[in-house]
C-alpha positions in Angstrom: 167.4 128.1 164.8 168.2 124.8 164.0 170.3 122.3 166.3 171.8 121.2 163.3 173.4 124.2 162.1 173.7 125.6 164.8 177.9 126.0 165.4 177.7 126.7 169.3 175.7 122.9 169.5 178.3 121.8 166.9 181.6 122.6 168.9 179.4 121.6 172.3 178.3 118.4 170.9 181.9 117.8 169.9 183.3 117.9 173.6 180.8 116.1 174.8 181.1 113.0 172.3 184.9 113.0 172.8 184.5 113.1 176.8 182.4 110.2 176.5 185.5 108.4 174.5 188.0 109.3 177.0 185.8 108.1 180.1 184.7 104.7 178.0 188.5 104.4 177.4 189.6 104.7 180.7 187.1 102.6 182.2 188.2 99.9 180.0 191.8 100.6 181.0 191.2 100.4 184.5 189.4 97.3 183.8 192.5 95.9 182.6 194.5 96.7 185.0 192.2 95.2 187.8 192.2 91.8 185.9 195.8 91.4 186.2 195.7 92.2 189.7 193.0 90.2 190.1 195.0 87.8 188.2 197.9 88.3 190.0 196.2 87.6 193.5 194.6 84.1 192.3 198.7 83.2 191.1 200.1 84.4 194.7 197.4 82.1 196.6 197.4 79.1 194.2 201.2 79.2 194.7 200.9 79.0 198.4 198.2 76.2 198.2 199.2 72.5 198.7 197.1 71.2 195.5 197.3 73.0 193.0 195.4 70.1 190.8 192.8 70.9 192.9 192.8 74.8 193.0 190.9 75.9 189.8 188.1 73.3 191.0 187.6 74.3 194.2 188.8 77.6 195.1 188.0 79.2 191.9 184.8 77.9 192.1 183.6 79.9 195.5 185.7 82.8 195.2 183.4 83.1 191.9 179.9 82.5 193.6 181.2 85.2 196.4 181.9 87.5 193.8 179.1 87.1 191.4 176.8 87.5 194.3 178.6 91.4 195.4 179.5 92.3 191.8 177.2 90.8 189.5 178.1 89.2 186.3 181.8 88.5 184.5 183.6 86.5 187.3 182.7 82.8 186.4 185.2 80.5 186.8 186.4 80.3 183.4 186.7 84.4 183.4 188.5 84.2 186.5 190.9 81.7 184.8 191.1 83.9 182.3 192.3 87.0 184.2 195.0 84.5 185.9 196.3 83.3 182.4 196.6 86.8 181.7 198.8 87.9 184.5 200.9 84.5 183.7 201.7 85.8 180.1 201.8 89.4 180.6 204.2 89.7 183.7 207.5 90.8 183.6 210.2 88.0 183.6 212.8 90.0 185.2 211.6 93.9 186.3 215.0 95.0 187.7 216.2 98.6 187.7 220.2 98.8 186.9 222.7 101.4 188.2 226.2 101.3 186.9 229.1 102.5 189.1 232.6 103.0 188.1 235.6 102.5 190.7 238.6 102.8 188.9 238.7 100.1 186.8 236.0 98.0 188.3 232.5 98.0 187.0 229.6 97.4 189.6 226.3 96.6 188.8 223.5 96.9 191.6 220.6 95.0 191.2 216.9 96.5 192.9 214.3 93.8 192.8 211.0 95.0 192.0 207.6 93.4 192.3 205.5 93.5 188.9 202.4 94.9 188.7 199.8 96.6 186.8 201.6 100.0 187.8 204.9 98.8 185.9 203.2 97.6 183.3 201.6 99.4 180.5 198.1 98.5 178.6 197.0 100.2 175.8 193.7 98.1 174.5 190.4 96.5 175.5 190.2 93.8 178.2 188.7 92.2 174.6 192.2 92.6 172.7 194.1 91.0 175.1 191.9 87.9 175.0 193.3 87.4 171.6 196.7 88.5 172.5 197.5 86.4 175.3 196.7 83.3 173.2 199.8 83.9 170.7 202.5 82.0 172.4 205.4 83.5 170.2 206.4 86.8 172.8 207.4 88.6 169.1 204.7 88.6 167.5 202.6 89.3 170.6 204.4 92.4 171.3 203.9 93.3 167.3 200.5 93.0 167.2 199.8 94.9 170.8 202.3 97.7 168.8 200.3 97.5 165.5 196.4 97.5 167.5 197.3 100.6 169.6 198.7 102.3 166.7 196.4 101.8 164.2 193.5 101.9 166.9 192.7 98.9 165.4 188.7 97.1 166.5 188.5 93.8 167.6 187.1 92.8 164.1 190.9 94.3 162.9 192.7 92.5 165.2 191.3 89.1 164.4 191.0 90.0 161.1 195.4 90.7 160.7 196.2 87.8 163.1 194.3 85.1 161.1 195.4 86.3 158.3 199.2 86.4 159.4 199.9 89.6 159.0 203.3 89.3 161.0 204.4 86.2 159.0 203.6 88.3 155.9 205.9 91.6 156.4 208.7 89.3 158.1 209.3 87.1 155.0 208.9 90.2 152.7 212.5 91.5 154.8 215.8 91.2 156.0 216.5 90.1 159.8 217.5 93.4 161.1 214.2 94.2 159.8 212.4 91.7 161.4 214.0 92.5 164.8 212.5 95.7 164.2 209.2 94.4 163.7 209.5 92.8 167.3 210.5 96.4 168.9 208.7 98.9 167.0 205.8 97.1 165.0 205.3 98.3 161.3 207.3 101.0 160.5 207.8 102.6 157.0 210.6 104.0 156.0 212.0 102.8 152.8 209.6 101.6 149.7 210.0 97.6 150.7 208.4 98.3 154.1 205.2 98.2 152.3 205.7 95.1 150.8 203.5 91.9 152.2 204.2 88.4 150.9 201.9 87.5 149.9 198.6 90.2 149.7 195.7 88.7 151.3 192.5 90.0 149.4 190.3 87.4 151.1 187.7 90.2 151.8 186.9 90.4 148.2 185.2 87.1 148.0 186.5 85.8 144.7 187.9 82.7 146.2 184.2 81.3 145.1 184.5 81.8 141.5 185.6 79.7 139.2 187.0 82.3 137.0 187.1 86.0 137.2 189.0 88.7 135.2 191.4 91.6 136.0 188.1 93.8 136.0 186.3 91.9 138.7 189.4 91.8 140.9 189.8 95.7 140.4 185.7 96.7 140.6 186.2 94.3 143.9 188.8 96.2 145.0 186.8 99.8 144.8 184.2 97.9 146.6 186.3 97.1 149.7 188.3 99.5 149.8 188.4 100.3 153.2 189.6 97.0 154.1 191.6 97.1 150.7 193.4 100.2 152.3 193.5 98.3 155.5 195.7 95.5 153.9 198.1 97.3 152.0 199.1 99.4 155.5 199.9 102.6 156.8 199.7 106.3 155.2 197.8 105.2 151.9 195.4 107.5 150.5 193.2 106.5 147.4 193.5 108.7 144.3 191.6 107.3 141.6 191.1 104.1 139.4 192.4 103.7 135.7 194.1 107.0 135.6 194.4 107.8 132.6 197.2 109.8 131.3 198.4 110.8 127.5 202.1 111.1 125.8 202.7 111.2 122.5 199.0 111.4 121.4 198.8 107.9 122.8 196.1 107.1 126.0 197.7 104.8 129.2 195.6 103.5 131.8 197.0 102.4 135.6 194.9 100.2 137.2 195.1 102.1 140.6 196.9 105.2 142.0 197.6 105.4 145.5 199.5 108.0 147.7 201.4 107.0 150.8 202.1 110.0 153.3 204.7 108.3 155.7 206.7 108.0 152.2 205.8 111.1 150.5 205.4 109.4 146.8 202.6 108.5 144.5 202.4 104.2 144.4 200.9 103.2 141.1 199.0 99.3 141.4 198.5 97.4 138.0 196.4 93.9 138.5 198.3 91.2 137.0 195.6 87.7 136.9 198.0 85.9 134.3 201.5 85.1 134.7 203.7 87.8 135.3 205.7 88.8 131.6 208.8 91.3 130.6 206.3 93.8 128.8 204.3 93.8 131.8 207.5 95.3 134.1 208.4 97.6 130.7 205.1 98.9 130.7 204.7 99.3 135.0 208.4 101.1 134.3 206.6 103.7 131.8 204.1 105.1 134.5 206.8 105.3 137.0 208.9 107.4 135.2 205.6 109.6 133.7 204.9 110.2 137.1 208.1 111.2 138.2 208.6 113.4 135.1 205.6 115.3 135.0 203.4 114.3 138.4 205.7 114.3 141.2 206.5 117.7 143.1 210.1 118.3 144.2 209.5 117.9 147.6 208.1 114.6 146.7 210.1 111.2 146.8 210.3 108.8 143.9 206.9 107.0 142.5 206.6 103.7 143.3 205.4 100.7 140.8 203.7 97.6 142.3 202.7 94.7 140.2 200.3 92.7 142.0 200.3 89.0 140.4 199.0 85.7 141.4 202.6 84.5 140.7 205.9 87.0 141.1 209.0 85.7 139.5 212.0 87.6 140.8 214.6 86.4 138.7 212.4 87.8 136.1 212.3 91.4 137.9 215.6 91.4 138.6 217.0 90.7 135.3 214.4 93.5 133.6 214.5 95.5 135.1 217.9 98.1 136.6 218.7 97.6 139.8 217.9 101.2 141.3 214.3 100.9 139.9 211.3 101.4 141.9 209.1 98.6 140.9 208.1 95.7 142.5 206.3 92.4 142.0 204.2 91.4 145.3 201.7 88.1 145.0 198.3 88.1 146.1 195.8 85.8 147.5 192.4 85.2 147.7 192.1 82.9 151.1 193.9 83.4 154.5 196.9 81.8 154.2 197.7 78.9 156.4 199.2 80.3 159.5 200.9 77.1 160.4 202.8 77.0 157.0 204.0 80.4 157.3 205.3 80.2 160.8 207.1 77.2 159.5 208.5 79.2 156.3 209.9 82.0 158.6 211.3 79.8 161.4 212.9 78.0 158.4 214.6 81.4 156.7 215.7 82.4 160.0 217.7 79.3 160.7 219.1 80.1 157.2 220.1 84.0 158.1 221.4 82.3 161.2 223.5 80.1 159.6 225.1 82.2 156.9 225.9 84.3 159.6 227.9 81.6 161.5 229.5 80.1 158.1 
């Protein structure tokens, strides 16, 4: 009998394969954890040294010849600096445990010091990952990503690929602050239809940057062809269902340019490409599939279809004075080059100081 088709080698093969995930991920876990201690140790002693200038030059230097010759490879210099910067951003400013008592009318609070360490910490990712982590500065967006890579079980390639192209920047100007804030604790969540708006869409994948002109076909075929990272960008719970679904009323043919379903949300999500500048008829039209879809498409159980107009240009006074303000439709820009991480950070920092100050005023 076959191997192949053989269930018993199937189900066998299975247990194996996933054994072989678990002990690869907790190798790299443990790996992690012994680079902060490791990290950790090299802080305590340079902190008790006398030059410090002098400490990554000298002492760094034989403690990696010492432990290159026992261990082999991975503990040069610049690793070992590596797993020190590490335990520098990744430990605890204050790792206190609390306990409240009440005496009559008297509140005291007892303070228990406690000494951070890889135990009271918790990694999630690849010694790999947290090479790009510990180089964001901002402690929010850090924490965002590390949320967002663990979920999603992002790859390295992933998690380069949503930093650079400022993915946090992105969802934090497309919300409110409370929104934002939740961003920091709990990383992308989706709950309501404008958690899955991005401002703008980056569709650098697609590679149409290069052309000098290219039509709503060539950005939808480039879509089908990329889907897997186009499914990437637009976020969590989207299935693909098909491409110019067609659907007939009235003995009249309609065409939408994409239909998605999103799980976490429990609604259909109908995408129409939009390469000119964004027009009424194009919102009446967007308004017409949503409410075919919701008429005759949607199950009860089901939540209300969703309509997103992907532009090169939104105009929201022009959405807002279309269409009702209870509708389901939304205009989201795209763009076909990383944006410029710089300008965005700049951009938020800016609209918070405004939410800040309407706050105070």
């Amino acid at each position: 009998m076959s191997t192949i088709e053989n269930p018993l080698y199937t189900k066998v093969a299975e247990l194996l394969e996933q054994a072989r995930k678990q002990v690869v991920t907790a190798v790299n876990l443990a790996m992690v954890h012994t680079y902060f201690e490791i990290g950790r140790t090299i802080v305590e002693d340079e902190q008790q040294g006398e030059a410090r200038a002098e400490y990554g030059k000298k002492v760094l230097k034989e403690l990696s010849v010492k432990l290159k010759e026992r261990f082999g490879k991975g503990y040069s210099v610049e690793n070992l600096d590596r797993m020190r910067y590490f335990y520098k951003s990744y430990q605890p400013s204050i790792s206190s445990t609390v306990l409240t008592k009440l005496e009559g009318t008297e509140k005291q609070i007892i303070v228990k010091q406690q000494k951070p360490s890889s135990e009271t910490i918790s990694f999630t990712l690849s010694w790999s990952h947290y090479l790009v982590l510990m180089r964001i500065d901002n402690l929010q967006e850090r924490r965002f990503y590390e949320i967002e890579a663990t979920e999603q079980n992002w790859s390295l390639a992933q998690l380069n690929r949503q930093y650079h192209s400022s993915l946090y920047e992105r969802l934090a100007l497309s919300r409110n602050k409370e929104d934002v804030l939740k961003l920091n604790e709990q990383g992308h969540t989706i709950e309501k239809p404008q958690d899955l708006l991005k401002n703008p869409l980056t569709l650098d994948f697609l590679g149409l940057g290069e052309k000098t002109s290219y039509s709503e076909s060539d950005l939808e075929q480039g879509i089908i062809t990329k889907l897997q990272e186009f499914l990437l960008e637009l976020g969590k719970g989207f299935l693909f269902e098909a491409r110019q679904k067609r659907f007939t009323f009235d003995n009249e043919h309609y065409f939408v340019d994409l239909v998605f379903y999103n799980r976490l949300l429990q609604c259909y999500v109908l995408i129409d490409l939009k390469i000119e500048k964004l027009t009424h008829q194009d919102l009446g039209q967007m308004q017409m599939y949503v409410n075919y879809y919701d008429r005759f498409e949607k199950q009860l159980f089901e939540k209300p279809t969703i309509g997103i107009l992907l532009c090169k240009k939104k105009n929201n006074n022009l959405v807002e004075l279309t269409l009702p303000q209870d509708a389901n439709i939304y205009a989201s820009e795209y763009s076909l080059y990383l944006p410029e991480k710089k300008l965005l950070q700049q951009k938020l920092n800016e609209w918070i100081a405004e939410l800040e100050n309407e706050k105070e005023n």
